[in-house]
ROVOTOR-375997 format. One record per atom (N, C-alpha, C, O): atom name; residue number from 0; x, y negated, z. Coordinates in nm, 4 decimals, padded with zeros to 6 digits. Example, Ala and Ser with C-alpha at 12.3 -4.5 7.8 and 13.67 -1.06 7.14 Angstrom:
<r at="N" i="0" xx="01.3190" yy="00.5690" zz="00.7800"/>
<r at="CA" i="0" xx="01.2300" yy="00.4500" zz="00.7800"/>
<r at="C" i="0" xx="01.3200" yy="00.3300" zz="00.7800"/>
<r at="O" i="0" xx="01.4236" yy="00.3319" zz="00.8465"/>
<r at="N" i="1" xx="01.2850" yy="00.2250" zz="00.7080"/>
<r at="CA" i="1" xx="01.3670" yy="00.1060" zz="00.7140"/>
<r at="C" i="1" xx="01.2900" yy="-00.0030" zz="00.7870"/>
<r at="O" i="1" xx="01.3409" yy="-00.1138" zz="00.8039"/>
//
This chain:
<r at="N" i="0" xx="-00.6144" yy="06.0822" zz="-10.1999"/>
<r at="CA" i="0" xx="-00.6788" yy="06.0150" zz="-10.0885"/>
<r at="C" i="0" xx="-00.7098" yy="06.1203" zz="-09.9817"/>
<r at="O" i="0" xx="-00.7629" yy="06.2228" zz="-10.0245"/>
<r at="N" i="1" xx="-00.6758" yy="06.1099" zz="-09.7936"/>
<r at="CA" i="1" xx="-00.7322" yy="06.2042" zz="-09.7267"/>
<r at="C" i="1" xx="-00.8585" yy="06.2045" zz="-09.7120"/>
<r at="O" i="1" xx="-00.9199" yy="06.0979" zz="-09.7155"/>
<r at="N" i="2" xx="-00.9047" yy="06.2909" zz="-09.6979"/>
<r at="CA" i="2" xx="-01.0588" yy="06.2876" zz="-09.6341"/>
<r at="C" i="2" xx="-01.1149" yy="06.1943" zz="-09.5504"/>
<r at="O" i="2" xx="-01.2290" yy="06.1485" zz="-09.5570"/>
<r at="N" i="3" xx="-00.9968" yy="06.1595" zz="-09.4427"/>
<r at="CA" i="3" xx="-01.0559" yy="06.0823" zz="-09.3437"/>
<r at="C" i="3" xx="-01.0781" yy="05.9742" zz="-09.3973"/>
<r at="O" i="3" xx="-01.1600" yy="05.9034" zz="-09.3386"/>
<r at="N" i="4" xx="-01.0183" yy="05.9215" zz="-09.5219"/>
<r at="CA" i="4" xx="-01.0287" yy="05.8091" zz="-09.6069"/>
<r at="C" i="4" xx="-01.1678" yy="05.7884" zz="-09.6464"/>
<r at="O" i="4" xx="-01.2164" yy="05.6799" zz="-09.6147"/>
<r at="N" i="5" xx="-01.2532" yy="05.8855" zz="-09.7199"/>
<r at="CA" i="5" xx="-01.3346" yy="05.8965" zz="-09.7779"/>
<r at="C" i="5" xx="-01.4784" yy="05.9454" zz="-09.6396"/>
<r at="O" i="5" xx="-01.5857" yy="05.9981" zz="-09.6687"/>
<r at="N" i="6" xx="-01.4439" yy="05.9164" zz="-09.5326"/>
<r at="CA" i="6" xx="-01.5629" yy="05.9425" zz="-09.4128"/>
<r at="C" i="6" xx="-01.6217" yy="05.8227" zz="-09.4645"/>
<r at="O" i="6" xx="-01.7238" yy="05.8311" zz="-09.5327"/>
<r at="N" i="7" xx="-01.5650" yy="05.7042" zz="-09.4379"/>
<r at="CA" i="7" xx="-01.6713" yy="05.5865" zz="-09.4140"/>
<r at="C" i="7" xx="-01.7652" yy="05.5938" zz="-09.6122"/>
<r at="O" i="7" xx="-01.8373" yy="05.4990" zz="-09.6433"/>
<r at="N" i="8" xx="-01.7472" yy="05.6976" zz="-09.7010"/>
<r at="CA" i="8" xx="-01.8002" yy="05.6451" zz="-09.8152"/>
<r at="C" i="8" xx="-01.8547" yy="05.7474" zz="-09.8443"/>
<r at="O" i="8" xx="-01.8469" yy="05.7846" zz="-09.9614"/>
<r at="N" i="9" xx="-01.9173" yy="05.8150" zz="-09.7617"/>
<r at="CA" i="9" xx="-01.9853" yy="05.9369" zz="-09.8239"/>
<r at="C" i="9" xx="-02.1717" yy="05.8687" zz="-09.7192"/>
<r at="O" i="9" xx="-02.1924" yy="05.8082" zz="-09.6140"/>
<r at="N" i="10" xx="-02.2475" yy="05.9188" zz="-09.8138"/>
<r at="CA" i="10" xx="-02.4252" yy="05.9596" zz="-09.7447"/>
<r at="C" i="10" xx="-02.4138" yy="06.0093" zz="-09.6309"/>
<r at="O" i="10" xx="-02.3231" yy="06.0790" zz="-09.5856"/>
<r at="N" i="11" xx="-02.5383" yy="05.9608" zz="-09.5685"/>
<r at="CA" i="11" xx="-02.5800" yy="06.0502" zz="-09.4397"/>
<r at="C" i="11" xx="-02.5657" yy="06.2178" zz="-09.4947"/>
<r at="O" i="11" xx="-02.4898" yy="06.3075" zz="-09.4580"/>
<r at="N" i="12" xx="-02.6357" yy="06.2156" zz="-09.5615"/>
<r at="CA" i="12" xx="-02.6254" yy="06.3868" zz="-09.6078"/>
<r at="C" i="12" xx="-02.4938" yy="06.4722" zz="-09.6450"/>
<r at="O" i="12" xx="-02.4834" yy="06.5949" zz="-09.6442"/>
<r at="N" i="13" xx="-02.4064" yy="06.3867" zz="-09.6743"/>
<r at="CA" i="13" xx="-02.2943" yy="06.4485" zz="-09.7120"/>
<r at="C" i="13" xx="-02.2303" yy="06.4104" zz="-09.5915"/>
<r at="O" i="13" xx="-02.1633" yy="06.5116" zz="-09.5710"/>
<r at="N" i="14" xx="-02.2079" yy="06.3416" zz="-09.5076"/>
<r at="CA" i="14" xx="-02.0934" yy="06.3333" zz="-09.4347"/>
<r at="C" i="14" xx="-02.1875" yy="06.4833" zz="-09.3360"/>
<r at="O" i="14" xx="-02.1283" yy="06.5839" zz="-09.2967"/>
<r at="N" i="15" xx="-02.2923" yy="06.4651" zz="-09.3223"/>
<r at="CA" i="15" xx="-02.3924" yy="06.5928" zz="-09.2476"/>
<r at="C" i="15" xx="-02.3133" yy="06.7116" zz="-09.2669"/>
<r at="O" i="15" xx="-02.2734" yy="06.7933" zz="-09.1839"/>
<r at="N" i="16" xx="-02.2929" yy="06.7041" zz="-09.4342"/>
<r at="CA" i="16" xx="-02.2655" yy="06.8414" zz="-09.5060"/>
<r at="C" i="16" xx="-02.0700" yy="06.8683" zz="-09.4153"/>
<r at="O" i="16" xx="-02.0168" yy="06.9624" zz="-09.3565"/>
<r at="N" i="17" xx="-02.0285" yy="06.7343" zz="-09.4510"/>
<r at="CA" i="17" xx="-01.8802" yy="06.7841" zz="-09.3678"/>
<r at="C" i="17" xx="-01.8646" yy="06.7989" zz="-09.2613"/>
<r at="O" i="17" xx="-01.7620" yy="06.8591" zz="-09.2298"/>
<r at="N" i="18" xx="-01.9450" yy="06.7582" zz="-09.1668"/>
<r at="CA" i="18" xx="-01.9747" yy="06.7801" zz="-09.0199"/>
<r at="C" i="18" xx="-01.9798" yy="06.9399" zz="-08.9915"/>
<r at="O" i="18" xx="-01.9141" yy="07.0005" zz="-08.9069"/>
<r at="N" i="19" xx="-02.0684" yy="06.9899" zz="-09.0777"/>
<r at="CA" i="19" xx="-02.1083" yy="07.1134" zz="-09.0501"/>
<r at="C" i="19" xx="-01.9739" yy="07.2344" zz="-09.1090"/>
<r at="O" i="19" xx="-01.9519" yy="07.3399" zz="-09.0494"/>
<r at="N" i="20" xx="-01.8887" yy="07.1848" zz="-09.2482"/>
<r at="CA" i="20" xx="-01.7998" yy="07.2200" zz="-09.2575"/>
<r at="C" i="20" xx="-01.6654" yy="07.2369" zz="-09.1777"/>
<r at="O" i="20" xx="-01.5941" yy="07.3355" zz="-09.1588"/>
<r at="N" i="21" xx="-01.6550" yy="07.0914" zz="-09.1330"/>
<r at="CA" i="21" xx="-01.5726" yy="07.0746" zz="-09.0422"/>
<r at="C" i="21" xx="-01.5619" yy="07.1915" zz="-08.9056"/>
<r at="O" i="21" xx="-01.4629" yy="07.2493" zz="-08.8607"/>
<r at="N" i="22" xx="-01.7089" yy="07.1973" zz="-08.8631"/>
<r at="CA" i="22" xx="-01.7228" yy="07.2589" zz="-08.7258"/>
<r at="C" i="22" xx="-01.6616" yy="07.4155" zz="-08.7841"/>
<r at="O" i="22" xx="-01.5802" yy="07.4801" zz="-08.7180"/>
<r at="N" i="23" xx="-01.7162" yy="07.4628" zz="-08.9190"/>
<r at="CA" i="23" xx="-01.6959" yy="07.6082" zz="-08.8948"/>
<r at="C" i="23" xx="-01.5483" yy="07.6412" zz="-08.9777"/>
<r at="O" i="23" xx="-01.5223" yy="07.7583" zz="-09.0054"/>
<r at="N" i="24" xx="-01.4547" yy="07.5315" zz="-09.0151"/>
<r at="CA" i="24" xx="-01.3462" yy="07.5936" zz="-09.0240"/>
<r at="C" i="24" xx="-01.2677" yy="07.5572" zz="-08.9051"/>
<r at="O" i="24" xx="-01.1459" yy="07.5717" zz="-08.8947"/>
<r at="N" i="25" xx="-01.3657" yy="07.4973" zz="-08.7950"/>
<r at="CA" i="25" xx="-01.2914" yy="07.4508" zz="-08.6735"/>
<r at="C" i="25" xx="-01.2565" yy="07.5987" zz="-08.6301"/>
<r at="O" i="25" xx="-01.1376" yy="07.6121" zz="-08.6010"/>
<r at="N" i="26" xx="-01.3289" yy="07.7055" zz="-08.6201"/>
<r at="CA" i="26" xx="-01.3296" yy="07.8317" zz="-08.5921"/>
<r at="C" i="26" xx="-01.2822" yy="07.9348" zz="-08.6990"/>
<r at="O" i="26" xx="-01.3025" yy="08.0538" zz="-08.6747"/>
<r at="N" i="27" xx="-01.2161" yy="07.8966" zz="-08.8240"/>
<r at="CA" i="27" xx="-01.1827" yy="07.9781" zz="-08.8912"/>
<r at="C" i="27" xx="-01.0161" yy="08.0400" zz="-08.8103"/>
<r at="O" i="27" xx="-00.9513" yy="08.0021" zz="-08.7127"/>
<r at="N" i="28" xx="-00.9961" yy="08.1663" zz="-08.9277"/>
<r at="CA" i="28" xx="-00.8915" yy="08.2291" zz="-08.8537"/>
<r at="C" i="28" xx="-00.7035" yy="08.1714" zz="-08.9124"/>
<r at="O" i="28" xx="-00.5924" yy="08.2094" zz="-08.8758"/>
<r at="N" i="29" xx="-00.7477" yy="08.0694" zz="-09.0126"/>
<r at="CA" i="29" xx="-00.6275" yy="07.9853" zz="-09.0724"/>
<r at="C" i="29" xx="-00.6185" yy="07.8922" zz="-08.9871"/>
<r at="O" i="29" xx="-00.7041" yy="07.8062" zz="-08.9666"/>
<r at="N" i="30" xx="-00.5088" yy="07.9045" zz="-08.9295"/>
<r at="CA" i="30" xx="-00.4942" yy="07.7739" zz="-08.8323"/>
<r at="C" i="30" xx="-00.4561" yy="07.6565" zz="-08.8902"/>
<r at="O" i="30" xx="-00.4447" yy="07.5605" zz="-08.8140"/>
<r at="N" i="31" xx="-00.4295" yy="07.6373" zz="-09.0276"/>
<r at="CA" i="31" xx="-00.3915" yy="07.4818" zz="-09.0712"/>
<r at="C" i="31" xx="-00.5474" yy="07.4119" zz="-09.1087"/>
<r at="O" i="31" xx="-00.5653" yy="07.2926" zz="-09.0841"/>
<r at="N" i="32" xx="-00.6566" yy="07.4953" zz="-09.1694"/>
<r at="CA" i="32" xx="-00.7771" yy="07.4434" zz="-09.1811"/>
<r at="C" i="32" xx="-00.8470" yy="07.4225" zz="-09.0402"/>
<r at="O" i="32" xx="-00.9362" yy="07.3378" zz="-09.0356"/>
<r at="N" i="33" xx="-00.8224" yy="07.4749" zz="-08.9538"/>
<r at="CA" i="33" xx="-00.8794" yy="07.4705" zz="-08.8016"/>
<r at="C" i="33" xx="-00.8287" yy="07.3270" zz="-08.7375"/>
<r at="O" i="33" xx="-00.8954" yy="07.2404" zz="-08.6809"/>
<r at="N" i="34" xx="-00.6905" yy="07.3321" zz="-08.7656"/>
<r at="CA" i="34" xx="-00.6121" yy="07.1822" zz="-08.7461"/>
<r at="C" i="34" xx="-00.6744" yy="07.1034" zz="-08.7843"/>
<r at="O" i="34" xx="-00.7366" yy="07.0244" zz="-08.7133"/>
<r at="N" i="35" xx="-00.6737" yy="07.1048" zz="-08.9051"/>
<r at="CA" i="35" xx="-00.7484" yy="06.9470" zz="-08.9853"/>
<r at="C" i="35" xx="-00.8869" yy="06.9474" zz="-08.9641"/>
<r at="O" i="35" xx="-00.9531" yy="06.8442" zz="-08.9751"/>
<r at="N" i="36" xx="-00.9355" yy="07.0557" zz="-08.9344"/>
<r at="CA" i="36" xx="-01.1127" yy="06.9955" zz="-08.8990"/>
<r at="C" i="36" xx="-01.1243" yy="06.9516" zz="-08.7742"/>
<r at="O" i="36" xx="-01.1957" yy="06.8548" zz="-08.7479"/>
<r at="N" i="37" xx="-01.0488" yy="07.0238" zz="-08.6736"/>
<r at="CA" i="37" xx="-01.0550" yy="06.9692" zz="-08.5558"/>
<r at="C" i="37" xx="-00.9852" yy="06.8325" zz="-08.5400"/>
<r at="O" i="37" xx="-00.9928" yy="06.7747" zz="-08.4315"/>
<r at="N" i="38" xx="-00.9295" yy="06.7878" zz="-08.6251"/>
<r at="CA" i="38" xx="-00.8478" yy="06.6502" zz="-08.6352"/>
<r at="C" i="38" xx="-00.9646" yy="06.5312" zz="-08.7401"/>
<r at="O" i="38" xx="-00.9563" yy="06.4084" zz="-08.7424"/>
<r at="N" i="39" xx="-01.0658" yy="06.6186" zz="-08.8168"/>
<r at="CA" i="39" xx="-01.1974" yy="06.5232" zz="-08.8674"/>
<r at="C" i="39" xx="-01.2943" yy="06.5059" zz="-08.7427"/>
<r at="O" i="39" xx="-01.3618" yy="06.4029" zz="-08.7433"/>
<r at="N" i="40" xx="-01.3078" yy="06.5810" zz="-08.6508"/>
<r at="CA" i="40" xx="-01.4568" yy="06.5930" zz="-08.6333"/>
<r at="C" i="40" xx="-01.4855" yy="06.5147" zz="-08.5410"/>
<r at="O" i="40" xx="-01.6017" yy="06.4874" zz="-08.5109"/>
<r at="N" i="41" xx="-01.3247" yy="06.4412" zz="-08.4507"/>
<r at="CA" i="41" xx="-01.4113" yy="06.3089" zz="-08.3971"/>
<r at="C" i="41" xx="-01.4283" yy="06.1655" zz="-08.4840"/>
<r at="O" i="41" xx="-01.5084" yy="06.0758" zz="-08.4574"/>
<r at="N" i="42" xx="-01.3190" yy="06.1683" zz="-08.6093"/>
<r at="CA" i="42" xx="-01.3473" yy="06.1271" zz="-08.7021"/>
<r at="C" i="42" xx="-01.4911" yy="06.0787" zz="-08.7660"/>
<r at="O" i="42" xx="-01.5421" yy="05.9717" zz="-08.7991"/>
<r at="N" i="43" xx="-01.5278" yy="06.2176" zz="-08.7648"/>
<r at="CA" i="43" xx="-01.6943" yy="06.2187" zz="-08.8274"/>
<r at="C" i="43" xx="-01.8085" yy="06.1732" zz="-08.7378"/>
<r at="O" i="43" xx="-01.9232" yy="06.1378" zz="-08.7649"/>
<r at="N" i="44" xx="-01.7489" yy="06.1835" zz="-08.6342"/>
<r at="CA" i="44" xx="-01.8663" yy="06.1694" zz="-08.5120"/>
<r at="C" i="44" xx="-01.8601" yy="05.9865" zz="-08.4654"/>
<r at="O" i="44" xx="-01.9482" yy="05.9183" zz="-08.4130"/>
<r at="N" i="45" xx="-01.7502" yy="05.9560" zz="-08.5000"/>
<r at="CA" i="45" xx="-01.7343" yy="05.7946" zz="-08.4725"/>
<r at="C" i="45" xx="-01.8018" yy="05.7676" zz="-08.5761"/>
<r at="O" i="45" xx="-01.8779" yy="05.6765" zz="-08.5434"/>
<r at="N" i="46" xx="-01.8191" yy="05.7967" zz="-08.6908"/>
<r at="CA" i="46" xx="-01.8661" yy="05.7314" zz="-08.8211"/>
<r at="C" i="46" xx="-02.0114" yy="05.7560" zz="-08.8019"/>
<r at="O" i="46" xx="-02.0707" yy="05.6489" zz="-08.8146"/>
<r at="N" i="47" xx="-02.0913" yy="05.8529" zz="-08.7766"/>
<r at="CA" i="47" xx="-02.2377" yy="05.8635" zz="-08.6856"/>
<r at="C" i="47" xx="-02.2590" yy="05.8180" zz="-08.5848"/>
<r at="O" i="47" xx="-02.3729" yy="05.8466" zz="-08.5480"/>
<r at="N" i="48" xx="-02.1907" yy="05.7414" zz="-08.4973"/>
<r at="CA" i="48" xx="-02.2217" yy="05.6643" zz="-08.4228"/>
<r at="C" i="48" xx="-02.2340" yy="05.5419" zz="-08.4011"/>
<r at="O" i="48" xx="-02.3041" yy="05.4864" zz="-08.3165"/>
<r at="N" i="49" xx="-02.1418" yy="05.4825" zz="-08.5044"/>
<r at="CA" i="49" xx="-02.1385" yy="05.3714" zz="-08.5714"/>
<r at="C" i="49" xx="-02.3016" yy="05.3130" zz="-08.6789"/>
<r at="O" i="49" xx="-02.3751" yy="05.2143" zz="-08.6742"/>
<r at="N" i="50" xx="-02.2969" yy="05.4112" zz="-08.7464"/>
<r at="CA" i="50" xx="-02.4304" yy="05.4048" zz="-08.8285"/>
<r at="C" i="50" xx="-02.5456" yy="05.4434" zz="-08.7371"/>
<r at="O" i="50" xx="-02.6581" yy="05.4376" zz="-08.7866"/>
<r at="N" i="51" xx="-02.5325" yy="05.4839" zz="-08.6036"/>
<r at="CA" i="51" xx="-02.6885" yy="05.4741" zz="-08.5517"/>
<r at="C" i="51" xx="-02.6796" yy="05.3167" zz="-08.4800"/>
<r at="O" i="51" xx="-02.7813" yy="05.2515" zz="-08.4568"/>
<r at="N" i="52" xx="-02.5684" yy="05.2774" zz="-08.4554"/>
<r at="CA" i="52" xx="-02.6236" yy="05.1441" zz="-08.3898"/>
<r at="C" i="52" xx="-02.6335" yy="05.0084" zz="-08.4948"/>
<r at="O" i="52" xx="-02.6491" yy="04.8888" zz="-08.4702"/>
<r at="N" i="53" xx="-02.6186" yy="05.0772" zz="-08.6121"/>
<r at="CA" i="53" xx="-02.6400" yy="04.9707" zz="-08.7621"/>
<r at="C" i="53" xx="-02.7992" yy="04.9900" zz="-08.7869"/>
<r at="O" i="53" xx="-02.8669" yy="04.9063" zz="-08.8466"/>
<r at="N" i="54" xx="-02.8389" yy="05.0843" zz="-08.7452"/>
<r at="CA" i="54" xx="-02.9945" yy="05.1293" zz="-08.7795"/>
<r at="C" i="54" xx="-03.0581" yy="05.0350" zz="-08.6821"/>
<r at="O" i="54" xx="-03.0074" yy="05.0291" zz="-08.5701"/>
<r at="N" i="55" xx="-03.1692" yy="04.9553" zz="-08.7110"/>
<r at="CA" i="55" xx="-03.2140" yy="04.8457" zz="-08.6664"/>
<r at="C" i="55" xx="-03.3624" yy="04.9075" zz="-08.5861"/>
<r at="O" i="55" xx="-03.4389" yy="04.9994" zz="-08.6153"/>
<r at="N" i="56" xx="-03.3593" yy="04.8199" zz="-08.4863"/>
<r at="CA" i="56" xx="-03.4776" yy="04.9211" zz="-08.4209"/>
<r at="C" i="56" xx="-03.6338" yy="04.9111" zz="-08.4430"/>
<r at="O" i="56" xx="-03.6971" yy="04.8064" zz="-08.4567"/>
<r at="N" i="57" xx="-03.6758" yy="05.0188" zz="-08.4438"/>
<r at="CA" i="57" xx="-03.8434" yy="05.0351" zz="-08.4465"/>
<r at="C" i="57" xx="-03.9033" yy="04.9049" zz="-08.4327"/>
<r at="O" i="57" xx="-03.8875" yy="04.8485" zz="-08.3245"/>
<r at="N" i="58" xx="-03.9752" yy="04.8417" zz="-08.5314"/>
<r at="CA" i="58" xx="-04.0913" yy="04.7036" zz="-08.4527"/>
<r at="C" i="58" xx="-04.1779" yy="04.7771" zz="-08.3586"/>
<r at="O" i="58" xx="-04.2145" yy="04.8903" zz="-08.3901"/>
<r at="N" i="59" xx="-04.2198" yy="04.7177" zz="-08.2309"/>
<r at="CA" i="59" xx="-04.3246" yy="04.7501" zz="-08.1595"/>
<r at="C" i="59" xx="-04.4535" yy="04.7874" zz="-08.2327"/>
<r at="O" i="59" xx="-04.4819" yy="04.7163" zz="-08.3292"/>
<r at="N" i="60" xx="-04.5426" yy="04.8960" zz="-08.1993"/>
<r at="CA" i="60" xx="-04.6566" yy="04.8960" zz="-08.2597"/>
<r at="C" i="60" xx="-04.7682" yy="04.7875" zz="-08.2188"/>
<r at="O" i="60" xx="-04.7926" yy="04.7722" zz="-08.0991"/>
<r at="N" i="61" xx="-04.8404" yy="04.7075" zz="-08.3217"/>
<r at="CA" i="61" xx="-04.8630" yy="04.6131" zz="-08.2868"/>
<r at="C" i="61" xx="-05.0227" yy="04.6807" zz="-08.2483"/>
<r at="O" i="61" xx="-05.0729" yy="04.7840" zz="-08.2928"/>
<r at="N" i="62" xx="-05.0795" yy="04.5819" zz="-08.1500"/>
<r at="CA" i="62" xx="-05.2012" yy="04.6210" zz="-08.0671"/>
<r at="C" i="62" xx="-05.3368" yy="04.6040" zz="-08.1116"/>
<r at="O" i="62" xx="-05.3884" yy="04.4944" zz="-08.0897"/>
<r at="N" i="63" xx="-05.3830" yy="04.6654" zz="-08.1521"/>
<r at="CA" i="63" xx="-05.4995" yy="04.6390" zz="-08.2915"/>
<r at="C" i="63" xx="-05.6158" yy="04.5998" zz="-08.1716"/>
<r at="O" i="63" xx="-05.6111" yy="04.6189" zz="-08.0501"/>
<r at="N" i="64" xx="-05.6870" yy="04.5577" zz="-08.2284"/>
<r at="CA" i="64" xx="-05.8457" yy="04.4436" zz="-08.1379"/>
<r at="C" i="64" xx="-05.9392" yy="04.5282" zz="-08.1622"/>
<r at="O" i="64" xx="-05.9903" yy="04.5452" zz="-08.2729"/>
<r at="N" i="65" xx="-05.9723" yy="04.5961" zz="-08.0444"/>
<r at="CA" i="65" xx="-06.0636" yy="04.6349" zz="-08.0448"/>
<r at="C" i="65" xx="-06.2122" yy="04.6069" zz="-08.1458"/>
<r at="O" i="65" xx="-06.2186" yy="04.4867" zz="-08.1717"/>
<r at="N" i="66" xx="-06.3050" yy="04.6691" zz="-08.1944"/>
<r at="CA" i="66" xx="-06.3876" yy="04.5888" zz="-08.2830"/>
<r at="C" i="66" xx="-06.5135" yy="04.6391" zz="-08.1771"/>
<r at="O" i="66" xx="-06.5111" yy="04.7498" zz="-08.1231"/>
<r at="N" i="67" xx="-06.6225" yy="04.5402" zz="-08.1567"/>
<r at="CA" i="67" xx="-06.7135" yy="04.4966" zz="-08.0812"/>
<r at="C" i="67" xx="-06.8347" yy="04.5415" zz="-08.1686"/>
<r at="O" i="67" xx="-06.8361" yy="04.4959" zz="-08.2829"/>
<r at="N" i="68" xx="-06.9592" yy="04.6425" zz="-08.1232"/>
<r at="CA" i="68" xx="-07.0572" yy="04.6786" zz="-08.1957"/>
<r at="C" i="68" xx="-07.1322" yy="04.5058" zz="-08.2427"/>
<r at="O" i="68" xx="-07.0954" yy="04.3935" zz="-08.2081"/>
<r at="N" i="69" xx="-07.2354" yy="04.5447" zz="-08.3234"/>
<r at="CA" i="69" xx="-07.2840" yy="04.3937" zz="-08.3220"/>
<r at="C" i="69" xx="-07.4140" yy="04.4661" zz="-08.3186"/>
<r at="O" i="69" xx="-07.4277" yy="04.5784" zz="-08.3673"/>
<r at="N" i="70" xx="-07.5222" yy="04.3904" zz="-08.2520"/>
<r at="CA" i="70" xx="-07.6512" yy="04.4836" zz="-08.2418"/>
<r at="C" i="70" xx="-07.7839" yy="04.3609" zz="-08.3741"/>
<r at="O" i="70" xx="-07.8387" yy="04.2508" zz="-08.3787"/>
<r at="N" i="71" xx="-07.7735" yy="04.4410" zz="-08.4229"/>
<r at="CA" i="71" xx="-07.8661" yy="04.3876" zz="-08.6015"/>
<r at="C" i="71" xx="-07.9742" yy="04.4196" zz="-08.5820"/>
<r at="O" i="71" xx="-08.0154" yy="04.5227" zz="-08.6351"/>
<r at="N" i="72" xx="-08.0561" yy="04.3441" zz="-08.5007"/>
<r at="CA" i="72" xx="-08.2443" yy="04.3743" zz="-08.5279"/>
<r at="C" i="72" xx="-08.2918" yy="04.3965" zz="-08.6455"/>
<r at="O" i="72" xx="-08.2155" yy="04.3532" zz="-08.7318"/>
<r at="N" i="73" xx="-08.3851" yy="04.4452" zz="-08.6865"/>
<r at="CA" i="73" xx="-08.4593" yy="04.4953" zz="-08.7844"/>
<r at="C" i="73" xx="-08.5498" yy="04.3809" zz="-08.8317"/>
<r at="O" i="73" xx="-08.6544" yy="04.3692" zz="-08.7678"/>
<r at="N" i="74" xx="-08.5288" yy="04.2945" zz="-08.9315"/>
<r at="CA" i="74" xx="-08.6508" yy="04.2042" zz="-08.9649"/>
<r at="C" i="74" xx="-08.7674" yy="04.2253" zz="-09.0053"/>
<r at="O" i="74" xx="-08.8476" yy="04.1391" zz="-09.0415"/>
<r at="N" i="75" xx="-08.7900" yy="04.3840" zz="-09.0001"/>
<r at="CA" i="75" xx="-08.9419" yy="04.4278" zz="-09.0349"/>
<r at="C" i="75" xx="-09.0228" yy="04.4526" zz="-08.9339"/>
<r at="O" i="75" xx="-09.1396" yy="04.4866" zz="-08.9526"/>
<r at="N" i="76" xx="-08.9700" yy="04.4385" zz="-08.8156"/>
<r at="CA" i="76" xx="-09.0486" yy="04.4531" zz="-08.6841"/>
<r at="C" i="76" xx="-09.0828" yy="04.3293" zz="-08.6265"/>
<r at="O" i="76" xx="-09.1774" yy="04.3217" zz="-08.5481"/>
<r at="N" i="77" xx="-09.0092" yy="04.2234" zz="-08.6603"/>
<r at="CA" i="77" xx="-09.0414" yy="04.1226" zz="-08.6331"/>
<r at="C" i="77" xx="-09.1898" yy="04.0798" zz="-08.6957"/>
<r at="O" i="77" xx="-09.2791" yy="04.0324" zz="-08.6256"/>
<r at="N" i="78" xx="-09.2002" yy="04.1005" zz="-08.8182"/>
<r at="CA" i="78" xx="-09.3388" yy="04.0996" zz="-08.9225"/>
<r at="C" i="78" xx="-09.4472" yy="04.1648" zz="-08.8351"/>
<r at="O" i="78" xx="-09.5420" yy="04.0899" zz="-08.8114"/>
<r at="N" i="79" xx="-09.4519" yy="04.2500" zz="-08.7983"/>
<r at="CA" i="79" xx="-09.5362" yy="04.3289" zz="-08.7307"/>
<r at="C" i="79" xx="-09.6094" yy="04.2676" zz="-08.5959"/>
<r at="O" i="79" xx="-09.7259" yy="04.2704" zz="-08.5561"/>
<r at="N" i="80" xx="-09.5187" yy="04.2256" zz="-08.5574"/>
<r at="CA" i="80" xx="-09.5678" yy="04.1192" zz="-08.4235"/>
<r at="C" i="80" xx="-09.6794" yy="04.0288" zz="-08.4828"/>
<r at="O" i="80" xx="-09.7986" yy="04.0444" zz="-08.4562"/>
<r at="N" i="81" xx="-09.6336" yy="03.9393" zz="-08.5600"/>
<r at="CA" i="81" xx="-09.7476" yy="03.8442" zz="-08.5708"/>
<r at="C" i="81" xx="-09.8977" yy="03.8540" zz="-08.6615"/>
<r at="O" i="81" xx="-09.9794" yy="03.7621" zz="-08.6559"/>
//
């Protein structure tokens, strides 16, 4: 199976992990591994772009109500009065 086969079935973390592979044999000094990474890496980058617009978006933070002091008289002062 090629690799490019196996993009859409790998983890966020692993396709991460070939991303990062990809880039640095993009710069290696074998030009047939330089070929084929540079021939994954828009590969890899369609497949991350794809999965960020599958990621469903943030709910709004919902707006919490303020809470209102409540002022609690003392029923022992009331006693005192009369």
């Amino acid at each position: 199976m090629a690799m490019a086969d196996l993009i859409p079935t790998l983890d966020n973390e692993g396709l991460a992990n070939l991303r990062a592979n990809a880039q640095r044999l993009e710069t290696s000094s074998v030009a047939r591994q330089a070929e084929q990474a540079s021939a994954l890496l828009p590969l890899i980058d369609a497949e991350l772009a794809e999965r960020l617009t599958r990621v469903p978006p943030k709910a709004p933070a919902k707006a919490r109500a303020k809470k209102t002091a409540v002022l609690v008289e003392d029923a022992d002062e009331d006693d005192d009065e009369s």
